[in-house]
DRENLUM-138384 format. One record per residue (C-alpha): residue number from 1; residue in one letter; x, y, z. Coordinates in pm, whole numbers, always signed. Layout:
REC  num  residuo      c1      c2      c3
REC  NUM        A       X       Y       Z
...
// end
This chain:
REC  num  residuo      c1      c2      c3
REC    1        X   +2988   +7112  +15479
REC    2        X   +2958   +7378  +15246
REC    3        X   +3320   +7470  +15171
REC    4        X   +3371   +7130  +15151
REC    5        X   +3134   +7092  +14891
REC    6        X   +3263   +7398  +14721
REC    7        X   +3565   +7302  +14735
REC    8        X   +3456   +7030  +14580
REC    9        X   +3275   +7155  +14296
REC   10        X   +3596   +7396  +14219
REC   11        X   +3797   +7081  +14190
REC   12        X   +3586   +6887  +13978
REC   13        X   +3574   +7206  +13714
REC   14        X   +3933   +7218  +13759
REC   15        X   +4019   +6840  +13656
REC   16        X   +3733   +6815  +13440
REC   17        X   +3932   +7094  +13223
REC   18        X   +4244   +6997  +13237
REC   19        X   +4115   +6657  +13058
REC   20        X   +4004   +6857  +12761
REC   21        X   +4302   +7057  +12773
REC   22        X   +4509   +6735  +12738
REC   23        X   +4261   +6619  +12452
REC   24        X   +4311   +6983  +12270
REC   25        X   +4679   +6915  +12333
REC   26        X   +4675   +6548  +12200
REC   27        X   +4455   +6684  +11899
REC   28        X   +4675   +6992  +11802
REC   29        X   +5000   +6749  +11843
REC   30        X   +4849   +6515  +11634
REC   31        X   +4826   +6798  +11362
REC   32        X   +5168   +6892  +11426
REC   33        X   +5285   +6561  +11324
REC   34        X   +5192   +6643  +10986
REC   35        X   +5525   +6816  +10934
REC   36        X   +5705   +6453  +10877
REC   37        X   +5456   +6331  +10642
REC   38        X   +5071   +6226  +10580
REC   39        X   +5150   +5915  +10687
REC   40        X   +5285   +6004  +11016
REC   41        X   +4978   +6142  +11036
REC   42        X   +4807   +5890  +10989
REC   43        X   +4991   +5657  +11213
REC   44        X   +4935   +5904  +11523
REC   45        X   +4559   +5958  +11494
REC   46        X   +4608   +5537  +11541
REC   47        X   +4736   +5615  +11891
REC   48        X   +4531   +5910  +11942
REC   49        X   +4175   +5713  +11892
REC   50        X   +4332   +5433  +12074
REC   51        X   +4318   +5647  +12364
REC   52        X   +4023   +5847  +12327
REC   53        X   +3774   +5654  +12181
REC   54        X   +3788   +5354  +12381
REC   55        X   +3534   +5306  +12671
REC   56        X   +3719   +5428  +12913
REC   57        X   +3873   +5759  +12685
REC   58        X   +3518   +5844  +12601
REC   59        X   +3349   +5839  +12884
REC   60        X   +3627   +6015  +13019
REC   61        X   +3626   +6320  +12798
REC   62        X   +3226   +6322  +12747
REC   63        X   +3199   +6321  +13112
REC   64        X   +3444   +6607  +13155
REC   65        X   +3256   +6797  +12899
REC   66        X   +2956   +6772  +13048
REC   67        X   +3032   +6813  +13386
REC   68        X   +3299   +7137  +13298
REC   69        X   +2963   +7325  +13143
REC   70        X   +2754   +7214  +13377
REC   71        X   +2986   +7372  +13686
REC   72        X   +3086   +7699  +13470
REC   73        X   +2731   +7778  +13409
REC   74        X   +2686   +7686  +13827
REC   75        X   +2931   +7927  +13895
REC   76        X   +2761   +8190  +13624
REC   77        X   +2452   +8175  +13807
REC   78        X   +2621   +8187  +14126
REC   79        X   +2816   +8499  +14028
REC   80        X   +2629   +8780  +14161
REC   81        X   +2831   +9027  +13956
REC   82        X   +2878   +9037  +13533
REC   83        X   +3195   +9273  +13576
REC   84        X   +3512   +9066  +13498
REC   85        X   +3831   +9177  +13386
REC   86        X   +3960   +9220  +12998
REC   87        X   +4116   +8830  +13076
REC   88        X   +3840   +8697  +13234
REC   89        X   +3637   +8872  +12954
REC   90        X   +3827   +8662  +12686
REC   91        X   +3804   +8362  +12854
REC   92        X   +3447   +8371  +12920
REC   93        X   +3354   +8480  +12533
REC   94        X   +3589   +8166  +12444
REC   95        X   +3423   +7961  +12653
REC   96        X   +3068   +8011  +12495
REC   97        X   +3224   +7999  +12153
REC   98        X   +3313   +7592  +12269
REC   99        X   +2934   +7532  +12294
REC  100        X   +2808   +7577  +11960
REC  101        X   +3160   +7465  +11816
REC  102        X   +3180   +7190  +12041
REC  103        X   +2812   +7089  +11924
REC  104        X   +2895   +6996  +11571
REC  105        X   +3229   +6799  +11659
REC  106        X   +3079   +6600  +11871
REC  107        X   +2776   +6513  +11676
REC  108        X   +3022   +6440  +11387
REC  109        X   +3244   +6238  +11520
REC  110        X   +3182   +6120  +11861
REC  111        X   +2776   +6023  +11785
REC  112        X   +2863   +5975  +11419
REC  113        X   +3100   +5698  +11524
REC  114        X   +2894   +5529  +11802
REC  115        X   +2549   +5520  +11570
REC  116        X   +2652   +5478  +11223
REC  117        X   +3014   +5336  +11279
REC  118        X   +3245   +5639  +11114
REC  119        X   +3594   +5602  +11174
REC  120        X   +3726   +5817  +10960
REC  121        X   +4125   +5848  +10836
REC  122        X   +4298   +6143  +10843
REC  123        X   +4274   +6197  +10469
REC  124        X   +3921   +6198  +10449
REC  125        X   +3918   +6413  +10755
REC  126        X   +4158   +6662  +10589
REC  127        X   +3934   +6627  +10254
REC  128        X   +3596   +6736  +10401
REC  129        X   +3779   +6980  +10599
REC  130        X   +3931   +7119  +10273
REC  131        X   +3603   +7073  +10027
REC  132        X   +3371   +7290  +10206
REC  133        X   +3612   +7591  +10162
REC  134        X   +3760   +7829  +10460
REC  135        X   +3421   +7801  +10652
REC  136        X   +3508   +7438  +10721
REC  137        X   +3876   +7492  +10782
REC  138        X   +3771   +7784  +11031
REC  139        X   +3486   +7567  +11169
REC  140        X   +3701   +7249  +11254
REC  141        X   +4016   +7429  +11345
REC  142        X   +3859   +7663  +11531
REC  143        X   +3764   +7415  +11810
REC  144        X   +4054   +7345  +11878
REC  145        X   +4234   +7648  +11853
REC  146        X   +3939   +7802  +12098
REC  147        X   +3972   +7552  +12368
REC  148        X   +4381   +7573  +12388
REC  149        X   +4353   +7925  +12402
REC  150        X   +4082   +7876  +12660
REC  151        X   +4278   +7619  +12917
REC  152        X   +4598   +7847  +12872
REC  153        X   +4413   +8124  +12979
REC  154        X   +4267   +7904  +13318
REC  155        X   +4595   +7762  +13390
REC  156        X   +4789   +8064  +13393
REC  157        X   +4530   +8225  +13628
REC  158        X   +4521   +7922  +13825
REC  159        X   +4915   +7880  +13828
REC  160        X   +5041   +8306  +13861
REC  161        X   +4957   +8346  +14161
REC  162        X   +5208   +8011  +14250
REC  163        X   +5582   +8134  +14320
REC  164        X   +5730   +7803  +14183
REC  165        X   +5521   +7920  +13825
REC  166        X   +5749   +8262  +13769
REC  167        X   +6038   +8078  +13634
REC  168        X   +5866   +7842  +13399
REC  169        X   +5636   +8087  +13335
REC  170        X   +5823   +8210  +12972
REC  171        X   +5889   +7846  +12888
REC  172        X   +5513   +7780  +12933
REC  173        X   +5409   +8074  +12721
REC  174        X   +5661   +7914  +12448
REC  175        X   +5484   +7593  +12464
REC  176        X   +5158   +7764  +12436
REC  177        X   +5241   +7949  +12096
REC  178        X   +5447   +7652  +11923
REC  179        X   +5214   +7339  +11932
REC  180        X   +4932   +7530  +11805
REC  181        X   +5190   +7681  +11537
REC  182        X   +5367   +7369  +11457
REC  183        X   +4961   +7261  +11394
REC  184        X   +4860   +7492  +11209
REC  185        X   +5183   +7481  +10948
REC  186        X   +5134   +7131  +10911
REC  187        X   +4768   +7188  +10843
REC  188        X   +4783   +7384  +10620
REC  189        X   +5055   +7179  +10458
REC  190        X   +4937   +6844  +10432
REC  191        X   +4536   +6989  +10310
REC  192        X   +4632   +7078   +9983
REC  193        X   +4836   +6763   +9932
REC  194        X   +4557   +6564  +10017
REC  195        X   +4309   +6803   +9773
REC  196        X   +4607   +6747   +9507
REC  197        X   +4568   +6368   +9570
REC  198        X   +4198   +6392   +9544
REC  199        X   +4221   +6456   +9182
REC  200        X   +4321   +6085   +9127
REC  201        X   +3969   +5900   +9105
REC  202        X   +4162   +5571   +9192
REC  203        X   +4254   +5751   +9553
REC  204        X   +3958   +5897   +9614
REC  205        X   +3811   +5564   +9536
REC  206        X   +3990   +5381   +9787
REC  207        X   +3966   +5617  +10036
REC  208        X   +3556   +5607  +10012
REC  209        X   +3582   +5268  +10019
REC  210        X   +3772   +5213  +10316
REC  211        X   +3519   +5446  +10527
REC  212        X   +3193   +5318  +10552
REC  213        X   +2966   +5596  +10492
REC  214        X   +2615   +5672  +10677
REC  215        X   +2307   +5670  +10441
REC  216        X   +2109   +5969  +10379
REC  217        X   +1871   +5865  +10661
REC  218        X   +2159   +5892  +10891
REC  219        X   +2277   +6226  +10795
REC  220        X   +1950   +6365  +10810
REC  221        X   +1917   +6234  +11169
REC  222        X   +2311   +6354  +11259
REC  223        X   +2206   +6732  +11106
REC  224        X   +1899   +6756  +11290
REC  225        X   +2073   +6633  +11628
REC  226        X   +2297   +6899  +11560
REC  227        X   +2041   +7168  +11512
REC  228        X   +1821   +7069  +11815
REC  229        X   +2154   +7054  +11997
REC  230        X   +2239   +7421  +11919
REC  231        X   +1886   +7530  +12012
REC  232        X   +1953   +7308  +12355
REC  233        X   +2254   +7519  +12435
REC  234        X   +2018   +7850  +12336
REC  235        X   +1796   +7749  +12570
REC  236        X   +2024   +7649  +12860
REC  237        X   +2169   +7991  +12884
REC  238        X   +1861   +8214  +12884
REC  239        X   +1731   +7961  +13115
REC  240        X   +2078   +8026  +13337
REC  241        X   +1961   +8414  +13296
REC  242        X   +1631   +8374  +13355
REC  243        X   +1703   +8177  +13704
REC  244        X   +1990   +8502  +13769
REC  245        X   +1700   +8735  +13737
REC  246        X   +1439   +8512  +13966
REC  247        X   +1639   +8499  +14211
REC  248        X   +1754   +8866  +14242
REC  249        X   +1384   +8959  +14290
REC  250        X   +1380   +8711  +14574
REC  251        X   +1643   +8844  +14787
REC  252        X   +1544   +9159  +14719
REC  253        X   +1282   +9139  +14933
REC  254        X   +1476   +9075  +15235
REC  255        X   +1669   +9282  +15474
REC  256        X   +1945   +9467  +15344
REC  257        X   +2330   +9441  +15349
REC  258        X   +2495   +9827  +15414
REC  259        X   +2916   +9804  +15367
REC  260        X   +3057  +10160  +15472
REC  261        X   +3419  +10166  +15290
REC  262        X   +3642  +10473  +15372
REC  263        X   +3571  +10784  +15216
REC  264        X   +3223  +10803  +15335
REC  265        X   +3156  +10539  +15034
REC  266        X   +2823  +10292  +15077
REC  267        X   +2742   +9949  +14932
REC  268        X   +2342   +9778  +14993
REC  269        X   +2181   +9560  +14879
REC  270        X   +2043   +9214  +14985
REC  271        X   +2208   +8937  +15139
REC  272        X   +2345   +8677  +14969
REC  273        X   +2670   +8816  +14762
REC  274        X   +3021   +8829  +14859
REC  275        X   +3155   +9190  +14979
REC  276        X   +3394   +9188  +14666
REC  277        X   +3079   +9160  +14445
REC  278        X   +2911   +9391  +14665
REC  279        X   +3185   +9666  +14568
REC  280        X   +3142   +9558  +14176
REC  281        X   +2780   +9668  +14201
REC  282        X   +2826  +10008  +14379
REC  283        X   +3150  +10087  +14136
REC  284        X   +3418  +10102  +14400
REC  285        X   +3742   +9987  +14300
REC  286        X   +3841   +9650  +14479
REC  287        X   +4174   +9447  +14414
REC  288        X   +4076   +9061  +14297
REC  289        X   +4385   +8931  +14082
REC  290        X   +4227   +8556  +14100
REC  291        X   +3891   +8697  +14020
REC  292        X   +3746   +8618  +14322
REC  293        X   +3792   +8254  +14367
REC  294        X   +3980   +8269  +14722
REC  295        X   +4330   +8187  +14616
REC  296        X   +4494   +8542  +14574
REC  297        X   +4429   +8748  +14909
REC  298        X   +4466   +9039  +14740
REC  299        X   +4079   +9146  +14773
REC  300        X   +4103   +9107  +15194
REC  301        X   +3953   +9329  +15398
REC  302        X   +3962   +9467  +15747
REC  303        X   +3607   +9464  +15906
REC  304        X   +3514   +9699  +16185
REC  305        X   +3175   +9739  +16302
REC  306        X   +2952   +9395  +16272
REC  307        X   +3229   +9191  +16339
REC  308        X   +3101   +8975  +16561
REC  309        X   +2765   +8912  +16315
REC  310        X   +2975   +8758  +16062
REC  311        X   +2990   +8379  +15986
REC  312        X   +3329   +8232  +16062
REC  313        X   +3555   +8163  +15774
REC  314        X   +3559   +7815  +15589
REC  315        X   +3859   +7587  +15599
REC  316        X   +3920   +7722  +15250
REC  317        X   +3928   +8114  +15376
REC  318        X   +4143   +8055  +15666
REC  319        X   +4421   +7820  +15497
REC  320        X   +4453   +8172  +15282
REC  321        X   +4427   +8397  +15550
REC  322        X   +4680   +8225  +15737
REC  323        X   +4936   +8245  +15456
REC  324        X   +4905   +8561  +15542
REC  325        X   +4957   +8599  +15884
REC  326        X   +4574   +8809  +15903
REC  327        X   +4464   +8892  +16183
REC  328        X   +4146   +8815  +16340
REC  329        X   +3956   +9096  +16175
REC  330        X   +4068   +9080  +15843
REC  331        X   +3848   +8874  +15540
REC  332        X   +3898   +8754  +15202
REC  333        X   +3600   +9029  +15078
REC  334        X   +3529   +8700  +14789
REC  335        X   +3472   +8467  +15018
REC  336        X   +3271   +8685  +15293
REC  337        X   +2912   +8702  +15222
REC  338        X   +2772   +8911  +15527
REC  339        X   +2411   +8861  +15670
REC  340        X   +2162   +9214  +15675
REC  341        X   +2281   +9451  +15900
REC  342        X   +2583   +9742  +15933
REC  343        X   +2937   +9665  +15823
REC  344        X   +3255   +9906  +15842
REC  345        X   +3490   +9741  +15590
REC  346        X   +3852   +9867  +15441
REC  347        X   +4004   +9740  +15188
REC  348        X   +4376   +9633  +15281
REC  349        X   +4528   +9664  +14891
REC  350        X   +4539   +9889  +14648
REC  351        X   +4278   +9855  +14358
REC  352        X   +4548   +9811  +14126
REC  353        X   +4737   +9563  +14347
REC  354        X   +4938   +9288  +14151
REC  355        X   +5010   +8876  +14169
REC  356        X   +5336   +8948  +14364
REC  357        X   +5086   +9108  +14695
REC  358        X   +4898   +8793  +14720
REC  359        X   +5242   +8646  +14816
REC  360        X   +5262   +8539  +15210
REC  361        X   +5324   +8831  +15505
REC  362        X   +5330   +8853  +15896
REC  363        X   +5081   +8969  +16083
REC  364        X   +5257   +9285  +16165
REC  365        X   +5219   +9388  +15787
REC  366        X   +4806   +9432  +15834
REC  367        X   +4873   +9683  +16130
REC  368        X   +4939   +9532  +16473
REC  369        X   +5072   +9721  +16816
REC  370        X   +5429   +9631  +16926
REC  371        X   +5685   +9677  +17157
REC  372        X   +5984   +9785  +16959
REC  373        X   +6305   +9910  +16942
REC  374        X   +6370  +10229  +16698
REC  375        X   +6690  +10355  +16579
REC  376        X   +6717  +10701  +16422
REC  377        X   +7094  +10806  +16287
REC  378        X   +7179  +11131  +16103
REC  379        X   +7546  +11264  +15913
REC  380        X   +7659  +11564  +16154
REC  381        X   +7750  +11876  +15921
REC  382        X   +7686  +11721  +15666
REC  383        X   +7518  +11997  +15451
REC  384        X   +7839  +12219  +15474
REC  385        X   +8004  +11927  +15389
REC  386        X   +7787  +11881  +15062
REC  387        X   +7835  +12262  +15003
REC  388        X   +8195  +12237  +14905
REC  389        X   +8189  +11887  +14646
REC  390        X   +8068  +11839  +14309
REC  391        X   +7672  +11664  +14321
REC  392        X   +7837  +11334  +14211
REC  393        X   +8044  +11355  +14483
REC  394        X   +7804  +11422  +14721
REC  395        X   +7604  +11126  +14600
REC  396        X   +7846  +10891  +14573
REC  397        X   +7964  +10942  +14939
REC  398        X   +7628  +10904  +15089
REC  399        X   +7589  +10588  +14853
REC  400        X   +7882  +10449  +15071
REC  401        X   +7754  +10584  +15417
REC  402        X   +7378  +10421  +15335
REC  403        X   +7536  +10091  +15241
REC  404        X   +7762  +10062  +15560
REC  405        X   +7502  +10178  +15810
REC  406        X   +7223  +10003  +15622
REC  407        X   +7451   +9634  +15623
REC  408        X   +7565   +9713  +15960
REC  409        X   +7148   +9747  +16054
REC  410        X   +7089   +9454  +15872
REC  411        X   +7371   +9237  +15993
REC  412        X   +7252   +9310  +16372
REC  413        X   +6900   +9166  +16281
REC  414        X   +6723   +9528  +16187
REC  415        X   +6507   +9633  +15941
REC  416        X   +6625   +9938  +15797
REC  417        X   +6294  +10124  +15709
REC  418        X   +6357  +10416  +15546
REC  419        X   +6690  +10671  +15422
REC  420        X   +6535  +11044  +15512
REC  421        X   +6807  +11311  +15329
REC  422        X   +7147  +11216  +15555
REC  423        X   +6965  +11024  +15789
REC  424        X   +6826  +10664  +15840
REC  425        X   +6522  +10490  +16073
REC  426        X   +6546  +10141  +16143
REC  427        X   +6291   +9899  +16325
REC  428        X   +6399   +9571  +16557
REC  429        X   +6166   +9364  +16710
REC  430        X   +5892   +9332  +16427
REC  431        X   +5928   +8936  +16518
REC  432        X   +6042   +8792  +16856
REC  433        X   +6038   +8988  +17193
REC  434        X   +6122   +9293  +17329
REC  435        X   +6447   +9237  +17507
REC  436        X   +6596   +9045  +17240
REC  437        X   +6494   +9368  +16999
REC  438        X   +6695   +9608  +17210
REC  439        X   +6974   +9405  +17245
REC  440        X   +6980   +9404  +16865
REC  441        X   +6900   +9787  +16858
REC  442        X   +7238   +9851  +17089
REC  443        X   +7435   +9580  +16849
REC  444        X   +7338   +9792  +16522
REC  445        X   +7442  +10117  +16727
REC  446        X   +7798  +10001  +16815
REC  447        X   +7843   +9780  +16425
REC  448        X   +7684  +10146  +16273
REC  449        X   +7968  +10316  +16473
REC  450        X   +8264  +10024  +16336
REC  451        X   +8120  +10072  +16004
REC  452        X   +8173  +10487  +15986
REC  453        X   +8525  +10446  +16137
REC  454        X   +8597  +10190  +15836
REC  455        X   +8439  +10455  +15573
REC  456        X   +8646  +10715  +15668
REC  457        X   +8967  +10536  +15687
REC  458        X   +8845  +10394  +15368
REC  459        X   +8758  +10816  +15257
REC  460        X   +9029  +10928  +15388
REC  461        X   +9195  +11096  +15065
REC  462        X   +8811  +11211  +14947
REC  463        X   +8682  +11375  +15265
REC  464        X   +8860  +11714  +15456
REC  465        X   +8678  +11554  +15787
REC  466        X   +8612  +11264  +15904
REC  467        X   +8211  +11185  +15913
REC  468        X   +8014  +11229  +16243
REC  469        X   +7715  +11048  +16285
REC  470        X   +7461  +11087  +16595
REC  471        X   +7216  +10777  +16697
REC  472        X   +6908  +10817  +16906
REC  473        X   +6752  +10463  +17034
REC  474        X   +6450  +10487  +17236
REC  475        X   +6155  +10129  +17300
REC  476        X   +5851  +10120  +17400
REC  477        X   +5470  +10063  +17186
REC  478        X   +5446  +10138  +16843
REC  479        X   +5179  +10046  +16536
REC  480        X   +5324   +9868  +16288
REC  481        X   +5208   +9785  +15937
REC  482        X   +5221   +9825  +15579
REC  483        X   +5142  +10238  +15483
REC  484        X   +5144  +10436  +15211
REC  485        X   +4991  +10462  +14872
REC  486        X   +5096  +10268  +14570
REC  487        X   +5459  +10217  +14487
REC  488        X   +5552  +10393  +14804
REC  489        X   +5400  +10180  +15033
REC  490        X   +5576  +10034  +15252
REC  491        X   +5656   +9854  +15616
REC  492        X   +5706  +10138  +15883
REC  493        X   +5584  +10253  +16277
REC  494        X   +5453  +10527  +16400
REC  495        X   +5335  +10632  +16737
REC  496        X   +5511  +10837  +17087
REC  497        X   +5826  +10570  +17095
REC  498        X   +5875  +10681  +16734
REC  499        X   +5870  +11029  +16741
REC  500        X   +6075  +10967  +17165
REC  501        X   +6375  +10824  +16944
REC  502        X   +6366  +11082  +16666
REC  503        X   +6402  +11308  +16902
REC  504        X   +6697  +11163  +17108
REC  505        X   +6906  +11177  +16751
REC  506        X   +6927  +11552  +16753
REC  507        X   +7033  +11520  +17166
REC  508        X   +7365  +11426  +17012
REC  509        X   +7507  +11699  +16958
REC  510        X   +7376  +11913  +17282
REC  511        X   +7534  +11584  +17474
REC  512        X   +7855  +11595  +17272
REC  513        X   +7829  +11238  +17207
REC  514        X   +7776  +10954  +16950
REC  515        X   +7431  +10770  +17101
REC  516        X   +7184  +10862  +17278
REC  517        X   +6982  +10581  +17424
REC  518        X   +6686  +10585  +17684
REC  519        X   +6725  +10348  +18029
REC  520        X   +6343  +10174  +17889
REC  521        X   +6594  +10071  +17657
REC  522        X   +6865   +9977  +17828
REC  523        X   +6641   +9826  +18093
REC  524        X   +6476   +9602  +17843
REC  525        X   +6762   +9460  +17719
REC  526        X   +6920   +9365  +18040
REC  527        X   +7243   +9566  +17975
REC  528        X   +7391   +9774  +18210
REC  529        X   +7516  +10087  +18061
REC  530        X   +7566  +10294  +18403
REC  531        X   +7915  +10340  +18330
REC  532        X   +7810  +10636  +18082
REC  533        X   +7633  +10966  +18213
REC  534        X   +7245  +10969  +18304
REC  535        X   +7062  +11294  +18209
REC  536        X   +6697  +11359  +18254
REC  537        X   +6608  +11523  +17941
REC  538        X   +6202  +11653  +17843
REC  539        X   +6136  +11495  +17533
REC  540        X   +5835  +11714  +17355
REC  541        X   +5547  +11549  +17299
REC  542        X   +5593  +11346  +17663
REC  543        X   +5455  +11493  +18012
REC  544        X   +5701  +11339  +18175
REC  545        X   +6102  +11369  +18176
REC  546        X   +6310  +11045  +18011
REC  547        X   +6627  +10923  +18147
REC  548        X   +6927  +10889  +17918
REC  549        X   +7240  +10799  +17859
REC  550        X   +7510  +10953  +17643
REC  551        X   +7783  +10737  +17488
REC  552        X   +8052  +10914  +17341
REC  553        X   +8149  +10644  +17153
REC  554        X   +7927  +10397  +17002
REC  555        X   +8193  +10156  +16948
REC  556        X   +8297  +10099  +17279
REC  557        X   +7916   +9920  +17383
REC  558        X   +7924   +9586  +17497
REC  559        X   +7915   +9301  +17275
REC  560        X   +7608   +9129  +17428
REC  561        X   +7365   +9153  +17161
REC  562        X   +7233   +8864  +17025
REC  563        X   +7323   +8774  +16662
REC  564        X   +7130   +8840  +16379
REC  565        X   +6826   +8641  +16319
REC  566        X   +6482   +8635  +16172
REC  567        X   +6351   +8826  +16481
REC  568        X   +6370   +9123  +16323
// end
């Protein structure tokens, strides 16, 4: 019940601002029309108040005024932490700057017109605009100019972390900077013309004529509405403060909340906030590209210890956390807010982590044990080979042997995980089962081994000898995940079936062959390969010996390996 009313709540303050980001729109268009003529003008503020002034167009935008404040300043008080990003900064100081501007447009137009009547034209909206000087201009315009700035702010946060926004994304940003231009140039176009027209009496005197104008009773009653009005909106926010500050003396007199992050770092306090607002207070750096609204991922966490104390996640939580592919044990940190007791929590991204991480991953990318298959291949001789060629050839020949080995990987249904100097490690099996990831581990092998023979056909006039490569292929249990720091982070395994097949490459060459692959292999894949010689080799790092076999020629393995797929 209480995501769904939160979810709730974050919908309404959505909608409720996208209607006065249409009515800023319809307002700043309705400037922009000004470039024909006055009387265009003129003619679209007919449509506009048509729309927005009618029953159903004012209680439509009131009501989404009213109800937009009202949820921001729910969510302010909510908000256990005041530490928000330079963006959410601006957006926030442009948001308050609505309330008091907001104040006197409504008042003098929206309760002007429903008490005394005003419906005033354009040019007697441009003319008090333009008599009381640049205070008015920046006064009036300003409204305007803050809100659009405001909703293009919310939707872009709202819409970056969508993959369907990056295209449109520089067409939006276009949008955003010409309607307000196209505004602003007719603006300041059409307000002298009408000051210039003002300086005919018999204009001005049919232009005061056709507006009927409140007495001085009225005026004095619209002026103080607007100045109890301002010291409303004073009073609503310290109150909003006030009620912040109550109720952090309340829960601190519960039990306490103690987060241990790596690095022997500590978070406490009481219960109630969110781990990611936890981390704001005690200063440790904590990815949140959405802010901590739940839609990015990017603040998720892995929770050890206390576990099994925490709430489950709402429907919200795990519809993100499965885009992800998270495991059990991993949170959104601004959506978790963990009762007192001990928590051992890690961060999963990098403080600094970007829109394009929130994007969707497997499982296996959080850190997950696997059965996999794990190719290691390496250029034989190749540094005397380097010895004797220019550095640009040296680099443009292992450009060639990376791209055939790394398509030949790839077209077997690997995932080639990292070029070391001459040599490359590749990983099958991070999806689908075991067996099929051998079979696609022995494919690779044999295309790897087509692949150098086309090279060096291909090299033939550019190399004195042929290249040699060896291949080790070993299976068995492995960690996989995402590790690293920063921009070298990356998918990759460790563990014993790692370093087993890093060490059958370099068997190679005391076999005198082109693969060496262990029978777990082998046996896993269903392939019989007992037509090439079995050795029983120690492998360091093992207590026990491993049966091999050595194939002289890679190319000459049985085509039994399934195709390519997403299995990988």
């Amino acid at each position: 019940m209480k995501s769904d009313r939160e979810r709730l709540l974050r919908s309404l303050r959505l909608w409720s601002g996208v209607v006065l980001f249409v009515y800023a729109a319809c307002h700043l268009a309705n400037h922009a029309v000004g470039l024909v003529s006055l009387r265009a003008m003129e003619r679209a503020l007919e449509l506009f108040m048509a729309v927005w002034t009618g029953y159903v167009g004012t209680t439509l935008l009131y009501g989404a005024f009213l109800v937009h404040v009202a949820l921001v300043l729910w969510s302010f008080y909510r908000r256990r932490s005041l530490q928000f990003s330079a963006t959410e900064w601006l957006q926030l100081v442009l948001g308050v700057l609505i309330l008091p501007l907001g104040v006197v447009h409504v008042v003098g137009t929206g309760v002007a017109r429903l008490v005394a009547g005003i419906d005033p034209s354009y040019s007697y909206v441009l003319f008090s605009i333009w008599s009381d000087g640049w205070t008015g201009v920046l006064r009036q315009f300003g409204l305007v100019l803050v809100v659009w700035i405001h909703g293009c702010i919310g939707l872009h946060m709202l819409w970056r972390l969508k993959a369907r926004y990056a295209p449109w994304r520089p067409l939006a940003f276009a949008a955003a900077l010409l309607l307000p231009t196209l505004a602003l140039v007719a603006f300041f176009q059409r307000g002298p013309e009408v000051m210039e027209l003002a300086r005919q009496r018999s204009w001005l005197t049919a232009m005061f004529e056709a507006l009927p104008l409140p007495d001085q009773q009225t005026i004095a009653a619209l002026l103080t509405a607007i100045d109890w009005s301002s010291l409303g909106i004073a009073a609503l926010l310290a109150g909003v403060f006030a009620a912040r500050l109550a109720r952090n003396a309340i829960e601190r007199r519960g039990a306490l909340v103690r987060l241990h992050y790596p690095n022997q770092r500590l978070a406490q306090g009481p219960a109630g906030p969110s781990v990611l607002e936890f981390s704001r207070f005690a200063g440790i750096p904590h990815a949140s590209v959405c802010g901590g609204r739940g839609r990015c991922s990017t603040c998720r966490i892995r929770v050890g210890r206390g576990l099994d104390r925490l709430p489950p996640p709402s429907a919200a939580e795990q519809r993100v956390l499965a885009r992800v592919g998270a495991p059990e044990n991993v949170r959104l940190a601004c959506q978790l807010h963990p009762p007192a007791g001990e928590y051992d929590v890690t961060p999963l991204l990098a403080a600094g982590a970007v829109a394009q991480e929130a994007l969707s991953q497997a499982a296996h990318h959080h850190g997950q044990e696997r059965e996999i298959a794990v190719l290691f291949a390496d250029i034989r001789g190749f540094t005397s080979l380097a010895e004797h060629r220019l550095p640009y050839d040296t680099v443009f020949v292992l450009n060639r042997y990376f791209r055939a080995v790394g398509e030949a990987i790839e077209a077997a249904g690997g995932h080639v995980d990292k070029f070391i100097g001459d040599g490359v490690m590749a990983l099958f099996g991070l999806k689908g089962d075991a067996p099929t990831a051998c079979r696609k581990a022995l494919d690779a092998a044999r295309r790897m081994a087509l692949a150098i023979d086309a090279l060096n056909e291909s090299l033939s006039g550019d190399l004195d000898a042929p290249l040699r490569i060896g291949i080790g292929l070993h299976a068995g249990i492995a960690i996989v995940g995402e590790m690293g720091y920063g921009a070298t982070r990356s998918l990759t395994a460790i563990g014993d079936s790692v370093n087993t097949a890093s060490r059958l490459e370099p068997m190679t060459k005391q076999l005198s062959c082109e693969l060496v692959v262990s029978d777990d292999l082998a046996r896993l894949a269903g392939i019989d390969l007992s037509e090439w010689p079995a050795h029983e080799i120690e492998v360091r790092g093992r207590t026990t010996a491993l049966t091999v076999r050595a194939v002289e020629d890679a190319a000459m393995l049985p085509t039994t390996a399934a195709p390519a797929d997403s299995a990988r």
